[in-house]
C-alpha positions as CSV (number, residue, x, y, z in Angstrom):
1,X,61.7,91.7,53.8
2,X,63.6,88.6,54.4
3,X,62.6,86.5,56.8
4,X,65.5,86.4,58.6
5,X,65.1,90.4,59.0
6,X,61.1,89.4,59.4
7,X,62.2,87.7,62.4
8,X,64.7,89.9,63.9
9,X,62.3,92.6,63.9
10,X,59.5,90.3,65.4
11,X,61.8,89.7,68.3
12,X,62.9,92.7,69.2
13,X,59.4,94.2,68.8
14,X,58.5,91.7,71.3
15,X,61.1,92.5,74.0
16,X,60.8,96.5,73.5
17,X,56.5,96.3,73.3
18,X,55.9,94.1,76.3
19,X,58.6,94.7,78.7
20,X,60.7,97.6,80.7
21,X,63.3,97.3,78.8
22,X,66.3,99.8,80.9
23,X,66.4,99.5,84.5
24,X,69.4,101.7,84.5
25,X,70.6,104.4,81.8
26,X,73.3,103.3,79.6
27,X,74.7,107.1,78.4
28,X,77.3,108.9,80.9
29,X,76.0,112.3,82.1
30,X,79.0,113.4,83.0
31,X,79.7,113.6,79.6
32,X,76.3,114.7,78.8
33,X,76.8,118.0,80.9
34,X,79.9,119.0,79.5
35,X,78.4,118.9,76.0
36,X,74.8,120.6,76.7
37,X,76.1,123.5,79.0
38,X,72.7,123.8,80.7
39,X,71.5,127.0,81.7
40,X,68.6,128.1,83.8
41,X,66.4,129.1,80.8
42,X,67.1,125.6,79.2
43,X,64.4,123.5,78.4
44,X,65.4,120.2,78.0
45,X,64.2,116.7,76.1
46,X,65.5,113.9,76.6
47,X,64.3,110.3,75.6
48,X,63.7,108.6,79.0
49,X,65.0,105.6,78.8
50,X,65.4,104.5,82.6
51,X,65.7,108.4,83.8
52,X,68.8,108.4,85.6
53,X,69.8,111.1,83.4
54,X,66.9,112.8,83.4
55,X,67.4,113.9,87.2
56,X,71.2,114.1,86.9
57,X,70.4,117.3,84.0
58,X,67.7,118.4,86.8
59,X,70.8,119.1,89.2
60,X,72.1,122.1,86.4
61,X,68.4,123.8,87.3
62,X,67.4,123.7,84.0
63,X,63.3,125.8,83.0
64,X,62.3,122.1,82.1
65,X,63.4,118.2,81.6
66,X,61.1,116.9,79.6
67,X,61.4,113.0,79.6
68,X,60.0,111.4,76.6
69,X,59.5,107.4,75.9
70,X,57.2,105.4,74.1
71,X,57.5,102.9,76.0
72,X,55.4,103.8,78.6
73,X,57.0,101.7,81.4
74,X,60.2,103.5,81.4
75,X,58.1,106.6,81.9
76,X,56.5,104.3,84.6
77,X,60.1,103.8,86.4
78,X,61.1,107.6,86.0
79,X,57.7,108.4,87.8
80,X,58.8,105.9,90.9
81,X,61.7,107.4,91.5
82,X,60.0,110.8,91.4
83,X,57.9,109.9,94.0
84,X,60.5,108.1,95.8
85,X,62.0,111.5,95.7
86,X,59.4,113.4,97.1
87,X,58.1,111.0,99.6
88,X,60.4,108.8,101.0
89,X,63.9,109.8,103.3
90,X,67.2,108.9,101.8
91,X,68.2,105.5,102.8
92,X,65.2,104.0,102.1
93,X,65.3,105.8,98.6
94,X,68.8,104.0,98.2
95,X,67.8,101.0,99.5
96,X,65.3,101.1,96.7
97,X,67.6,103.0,93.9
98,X,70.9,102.1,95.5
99,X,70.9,98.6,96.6
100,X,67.8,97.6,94.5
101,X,65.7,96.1,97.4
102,X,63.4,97.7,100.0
103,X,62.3,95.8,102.9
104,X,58.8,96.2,103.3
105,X,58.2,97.5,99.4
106,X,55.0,96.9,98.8
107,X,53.7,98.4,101.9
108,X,56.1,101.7,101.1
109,X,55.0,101.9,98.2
110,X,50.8,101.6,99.0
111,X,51.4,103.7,101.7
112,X,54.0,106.3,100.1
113,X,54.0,106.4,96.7
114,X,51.5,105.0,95.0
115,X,49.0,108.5,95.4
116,X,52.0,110.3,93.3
117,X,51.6,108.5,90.0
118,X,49.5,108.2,87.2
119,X,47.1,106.1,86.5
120,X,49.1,104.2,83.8
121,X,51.7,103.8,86.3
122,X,50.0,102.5,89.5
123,X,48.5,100.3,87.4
124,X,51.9,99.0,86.3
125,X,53.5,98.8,89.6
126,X,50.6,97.4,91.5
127,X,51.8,94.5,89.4
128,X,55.1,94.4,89.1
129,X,56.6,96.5,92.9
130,X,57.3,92.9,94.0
131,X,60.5,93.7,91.5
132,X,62.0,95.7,94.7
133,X,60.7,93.1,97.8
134,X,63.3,90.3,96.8
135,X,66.7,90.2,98.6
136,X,67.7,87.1,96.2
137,X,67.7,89.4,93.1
138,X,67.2,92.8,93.2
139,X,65.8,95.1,91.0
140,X,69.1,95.4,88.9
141,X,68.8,91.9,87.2
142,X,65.2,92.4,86.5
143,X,63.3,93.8,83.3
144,X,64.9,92.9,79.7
145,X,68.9,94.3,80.3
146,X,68.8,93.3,83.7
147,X,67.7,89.4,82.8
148,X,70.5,89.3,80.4
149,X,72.8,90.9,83.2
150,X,71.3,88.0,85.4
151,X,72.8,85.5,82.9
152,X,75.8,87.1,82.7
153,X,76.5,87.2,86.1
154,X,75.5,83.2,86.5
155,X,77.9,82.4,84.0
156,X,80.7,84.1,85.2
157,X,80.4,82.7,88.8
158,X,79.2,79.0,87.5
159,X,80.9,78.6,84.0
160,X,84.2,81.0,84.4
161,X,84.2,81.0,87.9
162,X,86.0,84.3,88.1
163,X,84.0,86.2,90.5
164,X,86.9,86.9,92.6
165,X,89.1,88.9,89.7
166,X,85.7,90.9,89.3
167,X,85.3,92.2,92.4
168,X,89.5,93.0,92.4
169,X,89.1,94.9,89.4
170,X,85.8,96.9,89.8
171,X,87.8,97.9,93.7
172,X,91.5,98.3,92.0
173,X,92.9,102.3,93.3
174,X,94.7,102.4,89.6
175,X,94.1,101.4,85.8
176,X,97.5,100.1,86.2
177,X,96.6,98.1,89.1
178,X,92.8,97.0,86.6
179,X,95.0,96.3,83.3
180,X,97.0,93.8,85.4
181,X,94.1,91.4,86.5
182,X,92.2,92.1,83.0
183,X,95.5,90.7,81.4
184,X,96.4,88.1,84.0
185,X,93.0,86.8,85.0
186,X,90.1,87.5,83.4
187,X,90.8,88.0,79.1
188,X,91.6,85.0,78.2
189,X,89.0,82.9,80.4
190,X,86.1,85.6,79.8
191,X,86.3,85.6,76.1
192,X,85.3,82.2,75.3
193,X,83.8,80.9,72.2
194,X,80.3,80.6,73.7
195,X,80.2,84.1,74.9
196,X,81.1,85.3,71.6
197,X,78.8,82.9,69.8
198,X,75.9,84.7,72.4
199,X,76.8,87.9,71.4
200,X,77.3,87.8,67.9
201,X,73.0,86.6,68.1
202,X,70.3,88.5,67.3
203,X,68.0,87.9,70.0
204,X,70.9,88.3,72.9
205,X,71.6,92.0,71.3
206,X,68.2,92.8,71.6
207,X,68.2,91.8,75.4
208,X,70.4,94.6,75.5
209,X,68.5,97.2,73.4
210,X,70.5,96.6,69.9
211,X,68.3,96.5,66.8
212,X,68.7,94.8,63.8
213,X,69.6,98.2,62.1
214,X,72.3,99.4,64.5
215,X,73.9,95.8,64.8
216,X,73.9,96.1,60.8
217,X,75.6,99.5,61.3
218,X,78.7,98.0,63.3
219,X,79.2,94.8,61.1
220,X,79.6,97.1,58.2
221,X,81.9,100.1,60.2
222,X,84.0,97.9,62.5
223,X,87.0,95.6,61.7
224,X,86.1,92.2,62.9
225,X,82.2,92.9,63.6
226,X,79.9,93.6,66.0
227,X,81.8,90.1,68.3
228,X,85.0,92.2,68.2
229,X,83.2,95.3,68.7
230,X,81.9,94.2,72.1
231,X,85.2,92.7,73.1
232,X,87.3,95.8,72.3
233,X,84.8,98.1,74.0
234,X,85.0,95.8,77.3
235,X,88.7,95.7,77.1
236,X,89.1,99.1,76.7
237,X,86.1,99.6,79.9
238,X,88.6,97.2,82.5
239,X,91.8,97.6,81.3
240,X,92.2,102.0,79.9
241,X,89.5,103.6,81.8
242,X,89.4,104.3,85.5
243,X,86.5,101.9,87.1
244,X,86.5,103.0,90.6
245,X,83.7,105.3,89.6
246,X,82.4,103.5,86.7
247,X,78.3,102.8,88.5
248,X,77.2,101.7,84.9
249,X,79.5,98.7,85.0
250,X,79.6,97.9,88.7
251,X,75.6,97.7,88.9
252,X,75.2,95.1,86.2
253,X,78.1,93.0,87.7
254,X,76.8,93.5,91.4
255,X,73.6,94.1,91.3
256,X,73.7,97.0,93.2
257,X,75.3,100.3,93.5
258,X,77.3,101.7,96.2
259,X,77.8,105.4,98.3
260,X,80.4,105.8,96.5
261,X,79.6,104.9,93.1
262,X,76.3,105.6,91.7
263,X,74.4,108.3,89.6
264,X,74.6,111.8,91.0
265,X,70.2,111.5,91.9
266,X,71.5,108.5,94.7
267,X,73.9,110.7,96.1
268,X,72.4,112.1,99.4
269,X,73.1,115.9,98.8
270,X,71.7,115.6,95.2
271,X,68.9,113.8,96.3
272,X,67.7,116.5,99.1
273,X,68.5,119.4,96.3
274,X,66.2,117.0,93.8
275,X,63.5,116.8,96.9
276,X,63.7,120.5,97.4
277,X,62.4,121.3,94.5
278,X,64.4,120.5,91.4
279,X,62.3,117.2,91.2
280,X,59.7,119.4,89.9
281,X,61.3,120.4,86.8
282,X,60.8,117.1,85.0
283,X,58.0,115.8,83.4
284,X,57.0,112.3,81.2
285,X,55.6,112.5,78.2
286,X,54.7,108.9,76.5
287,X,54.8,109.8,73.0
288,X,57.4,109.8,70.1
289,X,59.6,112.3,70.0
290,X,57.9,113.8,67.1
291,X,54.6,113.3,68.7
292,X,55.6,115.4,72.2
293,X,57.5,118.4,70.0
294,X,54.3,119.0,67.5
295,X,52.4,119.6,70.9
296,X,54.8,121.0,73.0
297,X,54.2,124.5,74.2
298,X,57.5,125.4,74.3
299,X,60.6,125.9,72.4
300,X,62.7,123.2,73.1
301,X,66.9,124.6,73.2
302,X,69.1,121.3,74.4
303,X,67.7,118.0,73.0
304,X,69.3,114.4,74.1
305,X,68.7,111.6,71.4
306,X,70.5,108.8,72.3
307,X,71.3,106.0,70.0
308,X,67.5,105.5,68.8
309,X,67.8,107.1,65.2
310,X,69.8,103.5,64.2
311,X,66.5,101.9,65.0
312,X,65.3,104.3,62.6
313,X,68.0,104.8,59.9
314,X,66.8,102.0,57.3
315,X,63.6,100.8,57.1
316,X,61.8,103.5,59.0
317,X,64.1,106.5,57.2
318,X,60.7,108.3,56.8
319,X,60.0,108.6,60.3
320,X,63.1,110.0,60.8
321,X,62.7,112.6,58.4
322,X,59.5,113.5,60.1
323,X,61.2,113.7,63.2
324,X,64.0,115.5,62.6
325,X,61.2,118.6,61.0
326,X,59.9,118.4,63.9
327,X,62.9,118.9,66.0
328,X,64.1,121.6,63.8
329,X,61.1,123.8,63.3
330,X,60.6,123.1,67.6
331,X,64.1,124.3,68.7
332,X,65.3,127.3,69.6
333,X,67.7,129.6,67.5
334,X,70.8,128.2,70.1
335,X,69.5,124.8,70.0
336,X,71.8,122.4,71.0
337,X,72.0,118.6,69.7
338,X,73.5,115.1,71.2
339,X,73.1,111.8,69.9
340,X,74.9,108.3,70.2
341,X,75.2,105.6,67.8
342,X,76.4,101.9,67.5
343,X,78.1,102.9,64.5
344,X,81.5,104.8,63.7
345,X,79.3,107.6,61.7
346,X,75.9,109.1,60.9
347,X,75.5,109.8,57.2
348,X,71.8,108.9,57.2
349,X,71.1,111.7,59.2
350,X,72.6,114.4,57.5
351,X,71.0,113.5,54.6
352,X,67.8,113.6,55.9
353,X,65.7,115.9,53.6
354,X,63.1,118.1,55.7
355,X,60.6,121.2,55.2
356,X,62.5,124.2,56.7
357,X,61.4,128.1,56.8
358,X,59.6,127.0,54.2
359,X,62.0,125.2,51.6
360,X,63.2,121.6,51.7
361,X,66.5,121.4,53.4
362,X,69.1,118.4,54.0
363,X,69.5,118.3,58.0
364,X,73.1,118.4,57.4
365,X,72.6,121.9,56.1
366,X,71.3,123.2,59.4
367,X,73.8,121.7,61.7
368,X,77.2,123.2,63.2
369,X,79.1,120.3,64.6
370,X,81.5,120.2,67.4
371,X,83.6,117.5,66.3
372,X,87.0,118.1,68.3
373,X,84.7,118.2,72.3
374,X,82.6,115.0,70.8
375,X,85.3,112.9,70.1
376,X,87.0,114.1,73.3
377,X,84.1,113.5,75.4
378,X,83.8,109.7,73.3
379,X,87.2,108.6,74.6
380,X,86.4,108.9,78.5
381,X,82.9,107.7,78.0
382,X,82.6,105.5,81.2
383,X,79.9,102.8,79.4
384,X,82.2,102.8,76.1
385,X,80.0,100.8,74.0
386,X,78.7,103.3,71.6
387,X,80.6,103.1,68.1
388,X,80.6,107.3,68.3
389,X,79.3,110.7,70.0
390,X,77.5,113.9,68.3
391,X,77.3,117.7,69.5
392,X,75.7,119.8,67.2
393,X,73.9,123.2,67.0
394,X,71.8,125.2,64.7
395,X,74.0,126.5,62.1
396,X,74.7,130.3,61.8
């Protein structure tokens, strides 16, 4: 290995072993919904990441939601709000969720929630709880993303001093109404040749979750590189796609969500049919995927893979072999498949060659893809800052 590669993968080891890395999922559920069609005999995986979207699939009353993560901390934040859930009423479970800061947090959560945990995960938030007890930054600008959303945010009201245009746009009734103060106000003094310099770096990419492999993946797909990928993914965010519902932007430029604008778990009617009882149709599982399917008890029909096979798709091409025969010999005869990726396509996984009924099979062999509803569904994707979307199902 290179060193330069040596390092890369040193650093972002270090921010993704140590650290809660997602405070807030990154994938739109809306979107997610449309492309599963859950049922109530669905049993569902999904990699946990912050588990936003974990409770939004809940709300379709799926069998199961099985949250998987090896990272056990984001299994650690999926259990808080679970418990939050269960044992708190609904303002102060916004407070928390919503706003990011909970008068009183510690004492909530000794006296409310720490009993519902594990024992992994009390012992993580007897630590770090204090992350919800500061009015000065909430939780939103804490863990890895949130830090670099910290930064972001002090630039931008220090260095660019722009704050105002910011708050127009994330409140403007129209796109018409956003693409005027993106064009007038904010392109030209946001894209500055220190910004780009910070984002065309390693380390600030994997801040953000971006691997060596997947950053790799858009310098060699896009026109211009993963600098003009960002910027024509942010351009297209403020100045094409509605924002007056867009919670994934306005929480890392705010800190905080509103009533209006948030996940469908923070919205009060969701959150009493979550406390009723959906709640209990999710589980955490830390473990690799592979790891939670070859002991899973159950067939597994609608599986949600994010963007995490680019971590896997050069160096580590054997695990994803191996995790792909797991998935395949797990799932159902309906199974249904979704996956993100930095890049503009995913070759490496359909040439993945696997042990299938028996016979070595390429995984592309085994797929149906719905190609028309993915790109579709990839256009009015409200984060926009995946290079491209995949349904699949088990082929006929």
């Amino acid at each position: 290995m290179r060193l330069a590669d040596w390092f890369n993968v040193r650093m972002f080891n270090m921010v993704h072993g140590n650290n809660l890395v997602y405070n807030t999922c990154w994938e739109d559920p809306r979107l997610d919904r449309i492309a599963l069609g859950l049922g109530s005999d669905d049993n569902v995986m999904v990699i946990t990441s912050a588990g936003c979207n974990a409770l939004d699939y809940a709300l379709e009353a799926p069998k199961n939601v099985f949250a998987v993560d090896m990272n056990p901390r984001q299994n650690a934040l999926l259990e808080l709000k679970m418990a939050g859930i269960r044992h708190l009423e609904y303002e102060d479970f916004f407070d928390m969720f919503g706003r990011g800061r909970l008068k009183d947090a510690v004492d909530t959560y000794h006296q409310n929630l720490r009993k519902s945990l594990s024992t992994w995960s009390q012992q993580y938030w007897d630590r770090w709880i204090r992350f919800f007890d500061n009015r000065h930054r909430p939780f939103y600008y804490r863990g890895t993303s949130g830090t670099f959303a910290k930064v972001l945010n002090v630039y931008v009201d220090r260095v660019l001093r722009v704050r105002q245009w910011l708050d127009a746009i994330l409140d403007a009734a129209t796109v018409d109404e956003q693409r005027q103060i993106y064009n007038d106000h904010l392109r030209e003094r946001f894209w500055t040749r220190s910004l780009k310099f910070a984002m065309g770096r390693d380390a600030t990419l994997s801040m953000v979750g971006v691997p060596k492999a997947q950053r790799d993946q858009v310098d060699q797909d896009y026109d211009g590189g993963i600098v003009k990928f960002v910027q024509d993914c942010v351009e297209t965010v403020f100045a094409n796609l509605p924002l007056i519902d867009n919670y994934f932007w306005r929480v890392y430029l705010t800190g905080e969500y509103t009533y209006q604008c948030c996940p469908e778990y923070l919205k009060a009617d969701n959150f009493e049919r979550l406390k009723n009882g959906l709640v209990d149709r999710v589980s955490t599982h830390t473990n690799t995927v592979e790891g939670f399917l070859r002991g899973c008890p159950e067939r597994v029909s609608r599986f949600v893979l994010l963007d995490h096979m680019d971590w896997l798709s050069n160096r580590f091409y054997h695990l994803l072999e191996s995790e792909w025969e797991a998935i395949l010999n797990q799932a159902t005869d309906d199974a249904r498949f979704i996956w993100r990726s930095g890049g503009l396509q995913t070759d490496f996984v359909n040439q993945a060659c696997i042990q299938f009924d028996g016979r070595s099979r390429e995984v592309g062999e085994l797929l149906s893809f719905n190609r028309s509803l993915a790109d579709d569904l990839h256009s009015r994707d409200r984060v926009h800052t995946y290079g491209s979307f995949y349904i699949a199902n088990m082929a006929a």
